[in-house]
N, CA, C and O atoms as a Tripos MOL2 file, in Angstrom:
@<TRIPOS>MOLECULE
protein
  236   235    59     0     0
PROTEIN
NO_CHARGES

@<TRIPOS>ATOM
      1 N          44.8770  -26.3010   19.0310 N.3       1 UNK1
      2 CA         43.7010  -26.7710   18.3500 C.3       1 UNK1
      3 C          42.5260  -25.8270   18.5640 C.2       1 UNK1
      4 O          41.9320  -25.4180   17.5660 O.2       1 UNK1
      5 N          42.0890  -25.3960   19.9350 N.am      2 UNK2
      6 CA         41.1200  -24.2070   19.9750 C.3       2 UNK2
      7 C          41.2590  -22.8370   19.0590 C.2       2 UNK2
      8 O          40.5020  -22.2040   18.3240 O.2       2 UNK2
      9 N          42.7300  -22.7110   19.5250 N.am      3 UNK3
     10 CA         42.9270  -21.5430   18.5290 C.3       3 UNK3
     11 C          42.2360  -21.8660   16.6190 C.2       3 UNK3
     12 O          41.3460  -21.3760   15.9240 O.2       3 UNK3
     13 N          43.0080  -22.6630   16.4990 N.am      4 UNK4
     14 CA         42.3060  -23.4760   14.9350 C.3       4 UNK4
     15 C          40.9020  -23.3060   14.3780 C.2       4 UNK4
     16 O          40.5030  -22.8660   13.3000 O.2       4 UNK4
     17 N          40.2200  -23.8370   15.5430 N.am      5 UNK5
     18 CA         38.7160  -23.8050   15.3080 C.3       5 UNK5
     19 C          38.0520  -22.4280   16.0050 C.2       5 UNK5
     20 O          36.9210  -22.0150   15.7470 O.2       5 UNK5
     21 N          38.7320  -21.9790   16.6800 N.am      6 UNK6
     22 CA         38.3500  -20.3740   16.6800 C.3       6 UNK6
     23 C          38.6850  -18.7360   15.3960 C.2       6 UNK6
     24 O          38.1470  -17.6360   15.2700 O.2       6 UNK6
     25 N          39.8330  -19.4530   14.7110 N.am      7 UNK7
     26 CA         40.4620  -19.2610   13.7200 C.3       7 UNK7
     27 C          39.2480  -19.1280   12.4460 C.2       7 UNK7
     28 O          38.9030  -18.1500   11.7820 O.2       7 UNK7
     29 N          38.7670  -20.6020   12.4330 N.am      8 UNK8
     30 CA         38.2570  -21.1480   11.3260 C.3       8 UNK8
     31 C          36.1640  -20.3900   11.3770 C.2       8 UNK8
     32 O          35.3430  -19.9490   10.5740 O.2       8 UNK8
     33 N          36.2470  -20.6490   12.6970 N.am      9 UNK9
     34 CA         34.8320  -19.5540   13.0700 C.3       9 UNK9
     35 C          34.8600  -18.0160   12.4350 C.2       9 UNK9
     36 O          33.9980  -17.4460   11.7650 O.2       9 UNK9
     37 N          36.3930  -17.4660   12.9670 N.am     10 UNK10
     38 CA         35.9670  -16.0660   12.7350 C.3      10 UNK10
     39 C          36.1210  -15.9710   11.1640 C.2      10 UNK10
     40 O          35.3960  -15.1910   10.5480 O.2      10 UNK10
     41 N          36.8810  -16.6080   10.6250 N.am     11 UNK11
     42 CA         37.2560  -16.5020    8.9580 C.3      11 UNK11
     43 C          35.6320  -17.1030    8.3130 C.2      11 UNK11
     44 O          35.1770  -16.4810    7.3540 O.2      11 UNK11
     45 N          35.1660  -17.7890    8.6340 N.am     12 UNK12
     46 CA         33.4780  -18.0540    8.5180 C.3      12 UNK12
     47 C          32.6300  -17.0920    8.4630 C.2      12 UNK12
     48 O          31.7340  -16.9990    7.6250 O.2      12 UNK12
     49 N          32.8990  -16.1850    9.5040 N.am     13 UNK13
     50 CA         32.1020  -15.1130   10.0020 C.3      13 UNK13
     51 C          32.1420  -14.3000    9.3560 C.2      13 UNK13
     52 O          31.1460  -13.5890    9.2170 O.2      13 UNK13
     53 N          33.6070  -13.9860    8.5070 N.am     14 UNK14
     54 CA         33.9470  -12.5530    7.9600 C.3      14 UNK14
     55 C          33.8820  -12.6160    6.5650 C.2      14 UNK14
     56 O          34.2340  -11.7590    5.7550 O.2      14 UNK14
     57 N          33.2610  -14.0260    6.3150 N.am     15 UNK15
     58 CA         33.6650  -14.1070    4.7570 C.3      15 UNK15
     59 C          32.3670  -13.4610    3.7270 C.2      15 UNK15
     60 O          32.1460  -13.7220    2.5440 O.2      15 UNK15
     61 N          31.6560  -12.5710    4.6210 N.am     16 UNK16
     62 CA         30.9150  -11.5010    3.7310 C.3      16 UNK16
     63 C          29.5670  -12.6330    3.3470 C.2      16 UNK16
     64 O          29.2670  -13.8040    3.5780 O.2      16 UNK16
     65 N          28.9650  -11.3390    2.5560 N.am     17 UNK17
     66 CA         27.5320  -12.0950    1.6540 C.3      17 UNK17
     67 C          27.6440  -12.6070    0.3180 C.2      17 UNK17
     68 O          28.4290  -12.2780   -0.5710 O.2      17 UNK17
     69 N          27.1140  -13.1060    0.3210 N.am     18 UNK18
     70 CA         26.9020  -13.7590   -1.1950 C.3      18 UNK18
     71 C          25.8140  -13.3410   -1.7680 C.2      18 UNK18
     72 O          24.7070  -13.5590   -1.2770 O.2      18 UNK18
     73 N          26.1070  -12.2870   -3.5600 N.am     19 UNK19
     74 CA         24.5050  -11.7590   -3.9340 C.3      19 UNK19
     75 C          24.6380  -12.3070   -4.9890 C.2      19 UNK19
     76 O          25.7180  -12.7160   -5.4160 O.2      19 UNK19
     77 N          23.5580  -12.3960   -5.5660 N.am     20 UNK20
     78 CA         23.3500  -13.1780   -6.8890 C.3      20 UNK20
     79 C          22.3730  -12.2250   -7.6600 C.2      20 UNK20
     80 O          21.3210  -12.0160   -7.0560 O.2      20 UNK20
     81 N          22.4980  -11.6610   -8.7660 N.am     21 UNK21
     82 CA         21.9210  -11.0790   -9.4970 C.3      21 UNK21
     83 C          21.8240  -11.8630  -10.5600 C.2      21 UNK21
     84 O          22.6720  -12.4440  -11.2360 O.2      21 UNK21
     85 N          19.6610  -11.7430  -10.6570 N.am     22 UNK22
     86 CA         19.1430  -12.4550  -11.5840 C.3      22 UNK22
     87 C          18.4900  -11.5930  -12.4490 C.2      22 UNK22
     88 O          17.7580  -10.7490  -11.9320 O.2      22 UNK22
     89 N          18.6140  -11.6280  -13.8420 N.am     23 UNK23
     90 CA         17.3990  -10.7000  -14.1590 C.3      23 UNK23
     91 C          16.4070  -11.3100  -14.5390 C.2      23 UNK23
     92 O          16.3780  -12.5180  -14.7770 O.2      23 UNK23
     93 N          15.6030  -10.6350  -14.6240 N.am     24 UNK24
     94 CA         14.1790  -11.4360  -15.2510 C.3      24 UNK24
     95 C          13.8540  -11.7610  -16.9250 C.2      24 UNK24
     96 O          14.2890  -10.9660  -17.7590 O.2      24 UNK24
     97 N          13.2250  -12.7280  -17.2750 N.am     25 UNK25
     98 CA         13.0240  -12.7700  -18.7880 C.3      25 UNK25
     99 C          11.8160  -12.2120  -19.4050 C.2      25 UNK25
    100 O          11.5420  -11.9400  -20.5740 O.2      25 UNK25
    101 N          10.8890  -12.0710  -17.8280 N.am     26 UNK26
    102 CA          9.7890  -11.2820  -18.6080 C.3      26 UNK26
    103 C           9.6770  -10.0640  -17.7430 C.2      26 UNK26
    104 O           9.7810  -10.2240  -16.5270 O.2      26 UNK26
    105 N           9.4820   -8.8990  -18.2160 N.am     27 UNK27
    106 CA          8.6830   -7.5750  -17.1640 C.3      27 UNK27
    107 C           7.9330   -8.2540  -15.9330 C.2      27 UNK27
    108 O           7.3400   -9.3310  -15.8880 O.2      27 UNK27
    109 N           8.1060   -7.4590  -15.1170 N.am     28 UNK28
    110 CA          7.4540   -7.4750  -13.7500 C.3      28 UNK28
    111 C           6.0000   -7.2920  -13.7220 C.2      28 UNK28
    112 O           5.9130   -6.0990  -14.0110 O.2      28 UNK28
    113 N           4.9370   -7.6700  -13.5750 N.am     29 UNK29
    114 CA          3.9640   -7.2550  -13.7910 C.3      29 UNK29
    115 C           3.1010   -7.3510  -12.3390 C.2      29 UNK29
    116 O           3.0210   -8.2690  -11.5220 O.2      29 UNK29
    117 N           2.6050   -6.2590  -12.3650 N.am     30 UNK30
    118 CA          1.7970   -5.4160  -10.9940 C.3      30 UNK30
    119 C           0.2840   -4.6170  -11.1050 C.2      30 UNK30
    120 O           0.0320   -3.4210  -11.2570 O.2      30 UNK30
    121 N          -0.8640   -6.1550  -10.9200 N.am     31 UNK31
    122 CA         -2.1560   -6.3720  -10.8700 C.3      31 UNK31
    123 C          -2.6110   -5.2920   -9.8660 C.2      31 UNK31
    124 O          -2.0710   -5.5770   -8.7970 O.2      31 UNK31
    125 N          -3.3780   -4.1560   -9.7260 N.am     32 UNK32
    126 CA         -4.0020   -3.4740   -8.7610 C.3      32 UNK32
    127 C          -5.2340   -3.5020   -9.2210 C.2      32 UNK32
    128 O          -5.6720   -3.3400  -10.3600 O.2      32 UNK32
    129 N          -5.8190   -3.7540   -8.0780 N.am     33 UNK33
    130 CA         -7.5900   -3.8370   -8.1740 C.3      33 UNK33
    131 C          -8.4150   -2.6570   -7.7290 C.2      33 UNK33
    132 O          -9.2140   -2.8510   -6.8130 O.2      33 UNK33
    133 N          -8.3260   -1.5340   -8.2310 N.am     34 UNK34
    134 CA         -8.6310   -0.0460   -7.1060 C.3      34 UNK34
    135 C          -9.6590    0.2920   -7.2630 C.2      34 UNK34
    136 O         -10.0440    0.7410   -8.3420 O.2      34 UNK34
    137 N         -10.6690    0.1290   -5.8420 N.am     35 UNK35
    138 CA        -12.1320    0.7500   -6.1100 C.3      35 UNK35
    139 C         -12.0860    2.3550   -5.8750 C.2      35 UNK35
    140 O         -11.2610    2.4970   -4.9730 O.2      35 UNK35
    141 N         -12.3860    3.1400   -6.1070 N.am     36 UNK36
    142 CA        -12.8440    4.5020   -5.7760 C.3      36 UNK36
    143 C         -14.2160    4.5470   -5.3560 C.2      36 UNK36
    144 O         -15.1100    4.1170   -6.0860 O.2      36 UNK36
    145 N         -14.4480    5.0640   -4.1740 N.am     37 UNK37
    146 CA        -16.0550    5.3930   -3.9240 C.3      37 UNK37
    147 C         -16.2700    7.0240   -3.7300 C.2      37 UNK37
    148 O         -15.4100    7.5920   -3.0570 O.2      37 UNK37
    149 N         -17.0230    7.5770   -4.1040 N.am     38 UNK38
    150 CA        -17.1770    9.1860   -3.8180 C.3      38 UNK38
    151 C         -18.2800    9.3110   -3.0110 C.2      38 UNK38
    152 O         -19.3930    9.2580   -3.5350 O.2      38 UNK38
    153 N         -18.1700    9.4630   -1.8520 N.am     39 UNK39
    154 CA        -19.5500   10.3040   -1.5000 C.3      39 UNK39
    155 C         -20.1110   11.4970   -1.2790 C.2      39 UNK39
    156 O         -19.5620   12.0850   -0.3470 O.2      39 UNK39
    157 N         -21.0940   12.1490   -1.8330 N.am     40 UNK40
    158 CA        -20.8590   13.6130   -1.6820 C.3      40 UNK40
    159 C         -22.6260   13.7130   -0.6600 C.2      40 UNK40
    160 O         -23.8090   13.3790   -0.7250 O.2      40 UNK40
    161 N         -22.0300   14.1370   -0.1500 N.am     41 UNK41
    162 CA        -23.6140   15.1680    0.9790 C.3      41 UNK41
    163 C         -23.7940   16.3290    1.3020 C.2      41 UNK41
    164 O         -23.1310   17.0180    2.0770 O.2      41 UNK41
    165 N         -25.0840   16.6920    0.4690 N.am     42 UNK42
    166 CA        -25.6380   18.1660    0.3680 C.3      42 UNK42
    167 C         -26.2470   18.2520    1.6570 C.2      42 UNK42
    168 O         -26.8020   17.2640    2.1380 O.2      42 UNK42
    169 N         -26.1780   19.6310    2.4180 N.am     43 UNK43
    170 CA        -27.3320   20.1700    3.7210 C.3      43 UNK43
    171 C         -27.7860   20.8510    2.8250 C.2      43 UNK43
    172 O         -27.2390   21.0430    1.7380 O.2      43 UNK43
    173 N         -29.1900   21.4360    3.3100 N.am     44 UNK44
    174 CA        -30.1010   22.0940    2.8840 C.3      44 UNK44
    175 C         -30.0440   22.6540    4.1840 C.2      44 UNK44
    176 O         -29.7700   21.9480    5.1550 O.2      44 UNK44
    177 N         -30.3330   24.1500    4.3060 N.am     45 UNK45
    178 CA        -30.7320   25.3170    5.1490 C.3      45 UNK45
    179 C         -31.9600   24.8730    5.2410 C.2      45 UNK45
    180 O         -32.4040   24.0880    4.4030 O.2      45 UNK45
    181 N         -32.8030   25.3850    6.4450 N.am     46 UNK46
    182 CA        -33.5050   24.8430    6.8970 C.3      46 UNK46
    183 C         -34.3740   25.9410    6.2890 C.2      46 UNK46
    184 O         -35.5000   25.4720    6.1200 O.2      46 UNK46
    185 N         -34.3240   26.8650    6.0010 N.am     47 UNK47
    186 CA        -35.6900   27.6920    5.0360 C.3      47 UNK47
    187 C         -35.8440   27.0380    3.8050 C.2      47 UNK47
    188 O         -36.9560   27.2200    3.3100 O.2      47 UNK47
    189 N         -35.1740   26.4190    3.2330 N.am     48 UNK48
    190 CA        -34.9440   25.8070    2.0360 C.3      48 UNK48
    191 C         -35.8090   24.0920    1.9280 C.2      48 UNK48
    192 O         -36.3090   23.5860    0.9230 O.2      48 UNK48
    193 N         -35.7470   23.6270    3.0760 N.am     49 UNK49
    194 CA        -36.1150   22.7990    3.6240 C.3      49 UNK49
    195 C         -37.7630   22.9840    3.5480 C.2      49 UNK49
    196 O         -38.5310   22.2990    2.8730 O.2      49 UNK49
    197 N         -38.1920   24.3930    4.6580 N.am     50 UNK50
    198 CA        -39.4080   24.2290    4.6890 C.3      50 UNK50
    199 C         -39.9550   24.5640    3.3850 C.2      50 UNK50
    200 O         -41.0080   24.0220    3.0520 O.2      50 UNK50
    201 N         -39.3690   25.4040    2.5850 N.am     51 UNK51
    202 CA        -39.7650   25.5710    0.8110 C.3      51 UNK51
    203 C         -40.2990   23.8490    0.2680 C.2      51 UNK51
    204 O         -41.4390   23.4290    0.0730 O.2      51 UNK51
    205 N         -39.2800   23.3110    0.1740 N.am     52 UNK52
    206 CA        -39.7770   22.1630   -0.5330 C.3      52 UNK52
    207 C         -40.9580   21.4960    0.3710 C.2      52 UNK52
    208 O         -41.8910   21.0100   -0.2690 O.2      52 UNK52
    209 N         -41.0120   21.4270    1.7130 N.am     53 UNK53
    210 CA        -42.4450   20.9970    2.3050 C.3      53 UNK53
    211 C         -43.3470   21.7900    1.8110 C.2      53 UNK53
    212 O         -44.2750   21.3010    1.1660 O.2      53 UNK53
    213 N         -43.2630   23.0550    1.9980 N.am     54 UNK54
    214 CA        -44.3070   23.4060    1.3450 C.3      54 UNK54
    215 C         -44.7070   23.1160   -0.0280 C.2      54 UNK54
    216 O         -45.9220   22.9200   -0.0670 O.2      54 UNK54
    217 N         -44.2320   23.0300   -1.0000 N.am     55 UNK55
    218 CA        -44.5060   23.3500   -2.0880 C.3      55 UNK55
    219 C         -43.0510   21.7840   -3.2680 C.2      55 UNK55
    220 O         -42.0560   21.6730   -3.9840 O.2      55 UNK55
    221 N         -44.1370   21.0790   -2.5640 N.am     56 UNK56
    222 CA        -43.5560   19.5970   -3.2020 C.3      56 UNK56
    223 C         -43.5800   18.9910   -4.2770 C.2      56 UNK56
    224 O         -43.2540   17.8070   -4.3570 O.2      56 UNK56
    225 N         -43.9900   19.7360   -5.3360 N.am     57 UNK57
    226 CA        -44.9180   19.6340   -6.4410 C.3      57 UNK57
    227 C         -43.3270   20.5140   -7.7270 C.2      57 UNK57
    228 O         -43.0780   20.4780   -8.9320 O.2      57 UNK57
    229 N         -42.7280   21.1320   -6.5650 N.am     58 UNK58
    230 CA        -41.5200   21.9270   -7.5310 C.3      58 UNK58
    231 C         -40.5040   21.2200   -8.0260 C.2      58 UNK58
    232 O         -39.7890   21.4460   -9.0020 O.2      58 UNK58
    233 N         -40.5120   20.0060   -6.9670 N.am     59 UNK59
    234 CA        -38.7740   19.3210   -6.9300 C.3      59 UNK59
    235 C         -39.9540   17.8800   -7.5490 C.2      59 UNK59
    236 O         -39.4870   16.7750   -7.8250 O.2      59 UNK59
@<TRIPOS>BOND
     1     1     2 1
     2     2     3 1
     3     3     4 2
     4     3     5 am
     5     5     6 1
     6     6     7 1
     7     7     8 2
     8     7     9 am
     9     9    10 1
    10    10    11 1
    11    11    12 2
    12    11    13 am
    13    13    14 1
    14    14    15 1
    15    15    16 2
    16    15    17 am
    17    17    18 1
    18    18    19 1
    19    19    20 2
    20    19    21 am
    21    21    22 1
    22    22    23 1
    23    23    24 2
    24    23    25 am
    25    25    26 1
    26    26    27 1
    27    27    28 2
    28    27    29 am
    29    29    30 1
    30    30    31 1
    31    31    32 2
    32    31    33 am
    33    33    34 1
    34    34    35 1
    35    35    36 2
    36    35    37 am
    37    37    38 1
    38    38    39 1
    39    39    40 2
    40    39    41 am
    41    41    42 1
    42    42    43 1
    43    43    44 2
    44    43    45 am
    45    45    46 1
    46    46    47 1
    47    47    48 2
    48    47    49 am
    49    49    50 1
    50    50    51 1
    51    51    52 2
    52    51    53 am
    53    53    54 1
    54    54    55 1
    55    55    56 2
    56    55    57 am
    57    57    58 1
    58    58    59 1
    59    59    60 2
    60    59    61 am
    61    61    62 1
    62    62    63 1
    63    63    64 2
    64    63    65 am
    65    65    66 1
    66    66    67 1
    67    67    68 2
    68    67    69 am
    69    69    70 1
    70    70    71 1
    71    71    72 2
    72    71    73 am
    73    73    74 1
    74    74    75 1
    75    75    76 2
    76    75    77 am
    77    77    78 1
    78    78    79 1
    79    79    80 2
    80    79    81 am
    81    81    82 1
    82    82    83 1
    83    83    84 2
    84    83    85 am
    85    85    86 1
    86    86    87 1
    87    87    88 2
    88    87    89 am
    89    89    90 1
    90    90    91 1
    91    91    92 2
    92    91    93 am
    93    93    94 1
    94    94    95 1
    95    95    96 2
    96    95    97 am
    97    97    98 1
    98    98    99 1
    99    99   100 2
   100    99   101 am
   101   101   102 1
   102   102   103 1
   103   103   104 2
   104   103   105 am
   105   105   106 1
   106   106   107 1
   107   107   108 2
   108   107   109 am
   109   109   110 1
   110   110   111 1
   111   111   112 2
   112   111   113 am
   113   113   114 1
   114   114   115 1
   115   115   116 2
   116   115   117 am
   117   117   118 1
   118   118   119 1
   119   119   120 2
   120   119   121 am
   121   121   122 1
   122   122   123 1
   123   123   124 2
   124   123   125 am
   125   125   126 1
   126   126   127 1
   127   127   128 2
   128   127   129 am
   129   129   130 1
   130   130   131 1
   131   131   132 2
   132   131   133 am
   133   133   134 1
   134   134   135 1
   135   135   136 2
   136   135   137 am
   137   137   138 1
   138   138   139 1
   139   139   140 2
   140   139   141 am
   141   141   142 1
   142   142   143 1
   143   143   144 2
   144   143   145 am
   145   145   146 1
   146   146   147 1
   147   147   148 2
   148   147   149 am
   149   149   150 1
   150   150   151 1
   151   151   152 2
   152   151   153 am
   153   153   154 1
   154   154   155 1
   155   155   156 2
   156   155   157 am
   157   157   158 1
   158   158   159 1
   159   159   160 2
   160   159   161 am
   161   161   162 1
   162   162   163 1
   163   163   164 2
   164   163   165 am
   165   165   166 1
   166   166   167 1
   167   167   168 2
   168   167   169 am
   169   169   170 1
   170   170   171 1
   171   171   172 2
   172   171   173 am
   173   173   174 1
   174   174   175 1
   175   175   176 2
   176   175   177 am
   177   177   178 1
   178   178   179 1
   179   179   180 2
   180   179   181 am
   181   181   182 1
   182   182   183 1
   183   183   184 2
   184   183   185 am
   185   185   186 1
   186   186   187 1
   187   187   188 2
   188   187   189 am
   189   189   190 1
   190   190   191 1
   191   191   192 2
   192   191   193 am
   193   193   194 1
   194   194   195 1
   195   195   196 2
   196   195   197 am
   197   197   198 1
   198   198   199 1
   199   199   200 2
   200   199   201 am
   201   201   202 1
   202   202   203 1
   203   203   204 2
   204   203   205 am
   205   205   206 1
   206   206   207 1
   207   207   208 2
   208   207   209 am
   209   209   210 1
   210   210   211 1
   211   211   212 2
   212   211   213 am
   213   213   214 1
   214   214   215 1
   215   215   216 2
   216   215   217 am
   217   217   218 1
   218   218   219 1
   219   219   220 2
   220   219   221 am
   221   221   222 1
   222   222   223 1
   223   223   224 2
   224   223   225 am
   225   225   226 1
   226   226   227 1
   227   227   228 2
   228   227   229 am
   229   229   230 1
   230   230   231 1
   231   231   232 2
   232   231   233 am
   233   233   234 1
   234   234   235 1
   235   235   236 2
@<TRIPOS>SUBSTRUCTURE
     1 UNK1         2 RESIDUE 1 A UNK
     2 UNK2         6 RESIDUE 1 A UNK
     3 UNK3        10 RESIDUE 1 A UNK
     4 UNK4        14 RESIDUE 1 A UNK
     5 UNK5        18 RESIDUE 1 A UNK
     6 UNK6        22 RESIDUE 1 A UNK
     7 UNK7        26 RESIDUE 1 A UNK
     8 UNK8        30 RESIDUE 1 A UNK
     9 UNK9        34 RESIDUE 1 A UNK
    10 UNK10       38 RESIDUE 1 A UNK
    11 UNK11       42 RESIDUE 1 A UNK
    12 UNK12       46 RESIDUE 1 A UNK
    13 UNK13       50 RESIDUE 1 A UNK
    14 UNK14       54 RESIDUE 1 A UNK
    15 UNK15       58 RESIDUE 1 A UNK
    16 UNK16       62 RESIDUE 1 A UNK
    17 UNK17       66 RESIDUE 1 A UNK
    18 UNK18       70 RESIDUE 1 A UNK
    19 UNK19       74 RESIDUE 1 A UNK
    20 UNK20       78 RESIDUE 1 A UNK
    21 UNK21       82 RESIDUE 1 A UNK
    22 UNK22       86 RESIDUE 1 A UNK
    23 UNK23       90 RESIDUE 1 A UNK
    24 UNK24       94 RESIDUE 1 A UNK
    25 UNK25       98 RESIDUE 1 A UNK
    26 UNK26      102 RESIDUE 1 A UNK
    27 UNK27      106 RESIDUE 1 A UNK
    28 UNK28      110 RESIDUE 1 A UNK
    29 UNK29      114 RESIDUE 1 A UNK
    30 UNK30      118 RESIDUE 1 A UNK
    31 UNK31      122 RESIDUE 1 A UNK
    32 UNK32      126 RESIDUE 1 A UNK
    33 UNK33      130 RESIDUE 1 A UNK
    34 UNK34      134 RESIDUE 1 A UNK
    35 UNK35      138 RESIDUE 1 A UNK
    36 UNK36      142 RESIDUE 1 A UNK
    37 UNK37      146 RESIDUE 1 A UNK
    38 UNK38      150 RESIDUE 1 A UNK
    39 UNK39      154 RESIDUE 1 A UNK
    40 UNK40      158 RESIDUE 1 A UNK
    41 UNK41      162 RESIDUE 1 A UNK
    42 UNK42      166 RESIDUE 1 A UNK
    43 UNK43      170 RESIDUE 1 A UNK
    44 UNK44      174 RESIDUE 1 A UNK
    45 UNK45      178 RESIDUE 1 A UNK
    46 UNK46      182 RESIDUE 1 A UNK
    47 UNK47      186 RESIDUE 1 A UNK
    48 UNK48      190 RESIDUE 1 A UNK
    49 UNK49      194 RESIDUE 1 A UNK
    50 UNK50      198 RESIDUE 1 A UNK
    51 UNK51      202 RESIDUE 1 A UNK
    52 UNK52      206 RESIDUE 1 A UNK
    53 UNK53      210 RESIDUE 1 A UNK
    54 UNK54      214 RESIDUE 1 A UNK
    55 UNK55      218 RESIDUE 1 A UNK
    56 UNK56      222 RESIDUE 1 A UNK
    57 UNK57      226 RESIDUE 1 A UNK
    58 UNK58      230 RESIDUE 1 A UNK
    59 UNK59      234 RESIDUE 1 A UNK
């Protein structure tokens, strides 16, 4: 009888997967919400710098 139900375990065990292939009736559809931010930062040289202090009236 052990043998039986040790029998009946491993034949359980081995009896693989079960897949089921479904297809779909409508396309898949894939919502992305994507922000982009750019930031860009200019230096100014510091002679360039004192140009516009001086002379503020240019920019």
């Amino acid at each position: 009888m052990r043998i039986a139900i040790l029998a009946l375990a491993l034949a359980g065990a081995l009896a693989g997967c079960v897949t089921i292939n479904a297809t779909p009736d409508k396309p898949i559809d894939i919502n992305l919400n994507v922000n982009i931010r750019q930031e860009i930062v200019v230096s100014l040289r510091e002679d360039a710098r004192e140009l516009i202090r001086e002379n503020p009236d240019l920019f």
